[in-house]
C-alpha positions in Angstrom: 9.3 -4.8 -11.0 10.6 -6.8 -8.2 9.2 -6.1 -5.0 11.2 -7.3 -1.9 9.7 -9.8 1.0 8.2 -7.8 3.5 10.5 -8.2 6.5 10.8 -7.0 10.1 10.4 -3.3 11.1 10.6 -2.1 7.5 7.9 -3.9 6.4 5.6 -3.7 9.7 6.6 0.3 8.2 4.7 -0.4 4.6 2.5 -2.3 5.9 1.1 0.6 8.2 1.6 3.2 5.1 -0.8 0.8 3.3 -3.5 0.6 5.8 -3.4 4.5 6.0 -3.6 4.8 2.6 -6.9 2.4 2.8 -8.4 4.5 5.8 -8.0 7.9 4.1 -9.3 6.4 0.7 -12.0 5.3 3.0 -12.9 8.8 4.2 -13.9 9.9 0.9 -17.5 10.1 -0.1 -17.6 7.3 -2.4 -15.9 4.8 -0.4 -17.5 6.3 3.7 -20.5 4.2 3.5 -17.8 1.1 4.2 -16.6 -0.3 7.6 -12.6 -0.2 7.4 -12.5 -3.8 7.5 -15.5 -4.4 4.8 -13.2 -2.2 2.8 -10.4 -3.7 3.5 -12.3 -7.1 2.3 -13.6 -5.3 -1.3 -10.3 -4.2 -2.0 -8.8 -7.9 -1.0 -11.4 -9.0 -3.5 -10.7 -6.9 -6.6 -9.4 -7.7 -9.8 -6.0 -6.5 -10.2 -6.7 -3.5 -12.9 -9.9 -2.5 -9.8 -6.7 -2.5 -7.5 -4.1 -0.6 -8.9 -6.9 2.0 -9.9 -7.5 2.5 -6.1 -4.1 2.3 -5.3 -3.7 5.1 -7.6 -6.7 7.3 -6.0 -5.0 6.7 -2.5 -1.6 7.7 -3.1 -2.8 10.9 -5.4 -5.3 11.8 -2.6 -4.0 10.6 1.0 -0.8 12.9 2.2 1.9 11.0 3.1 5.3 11.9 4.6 8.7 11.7 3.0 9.2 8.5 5.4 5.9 7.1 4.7 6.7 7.3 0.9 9.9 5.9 1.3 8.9 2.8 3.1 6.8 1.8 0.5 9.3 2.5 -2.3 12.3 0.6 -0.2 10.5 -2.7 -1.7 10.8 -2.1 -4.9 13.8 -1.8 -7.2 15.2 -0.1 -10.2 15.3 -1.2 -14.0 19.1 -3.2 -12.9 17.6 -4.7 -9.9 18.8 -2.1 -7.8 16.6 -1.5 -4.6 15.2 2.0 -4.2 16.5 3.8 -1.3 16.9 7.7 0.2 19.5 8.6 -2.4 18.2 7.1 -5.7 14.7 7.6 -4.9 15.1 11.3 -5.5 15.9 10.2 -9.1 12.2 9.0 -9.9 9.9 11.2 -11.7 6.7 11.7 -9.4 4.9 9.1 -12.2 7.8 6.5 -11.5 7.5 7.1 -7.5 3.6 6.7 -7.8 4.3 3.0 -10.0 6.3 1.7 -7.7 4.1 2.6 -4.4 1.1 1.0 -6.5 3.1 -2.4 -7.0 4.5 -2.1 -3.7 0.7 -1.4 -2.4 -0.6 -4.7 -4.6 1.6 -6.7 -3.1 0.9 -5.9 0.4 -2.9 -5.8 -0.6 -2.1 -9.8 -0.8 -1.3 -10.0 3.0 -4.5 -10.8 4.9 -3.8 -9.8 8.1 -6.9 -10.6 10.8 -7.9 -7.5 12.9 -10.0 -10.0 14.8 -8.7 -13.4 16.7 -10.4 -16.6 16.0 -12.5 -16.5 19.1 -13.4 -13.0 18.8 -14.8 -13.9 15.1 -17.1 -16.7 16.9 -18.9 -14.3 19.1 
C-alpha cells in the first residue's frame, strides 16, 4: 500500500492519532512500567513484524473516534491507487480499516520527532 507524505494539518492530525495510540498502549499493564518517551524509543527500535504487532494491540485496544480513524486512513490508498477518504472508507471491512491504520502507523513510527530541545537534552 501506498502511504501519502505526511503534510500540513492532516498529518500534524495522524501524527497526534499515533501518539495517542502509543500513550494508551502505554497504560496497559504490560507496557506501564515505561516512560512515554522510553516507549516511544522501544517501539522506534523494533523490528518491523514487533511493530505492526503493537500497532495491532493499539488500534484493537485504544478507542478512537471516527475522525481520529479517518486521519490515519486518509494516507493510505485503495488497491487502484485511490486515496482513502469519508465516502470510500466506509467500504473497508473492519480487517481492511485495521491494515491500513497499521501501515499508516509504521510509517509515522519512522518520524522521530524530539520532545526535548537540544539544550534541554544537555542538562
Amino acid at each position: 500500500m501506498k502511504i501519502r507524505e505526511f503534510k500540513g494539518y492532516e498529518g500534524f492530525r495522524a501524527m497526534q492519532t499515533f501518539c495517542k495510540l502509543v500513550l494508551g498502549l502505554k497504560m496497559i499493564p504490560q507496557y506501564s512500567s515505561f516512560e512515554y518517551l522510553d516507549f516511544l524509543s522501544v517501539i522506534h527500535e523494533m523490528t518491523e513484524n514487533d511493530t505492526r504487532l503493537v500497532l495491532r494491540e493499539a488500534i484493537l485496544l485504544v478507542d478512537l473516534t471516527e475522525d481520529e480513524c479517518l486521519s490515519l486512513c486518509v494516507f493510505g490508498s485503495d488497491i487502484n491507487g485511490v486515496p482513502y477518504g469519508k465516502v470510500n472508507i466506509k467500504n473497508l471491512t473492519i480487517a481492511d480499516s485495521v491494515n491500513v491504520m497499521i501501515e499508516v502507523c509504521l510509517k509515522l513510527s519512522e518520524i522521530k520527532i524530539d520532545a526535548l530541545t537540544d539544550d534541554q537534552k544537555k542538562n
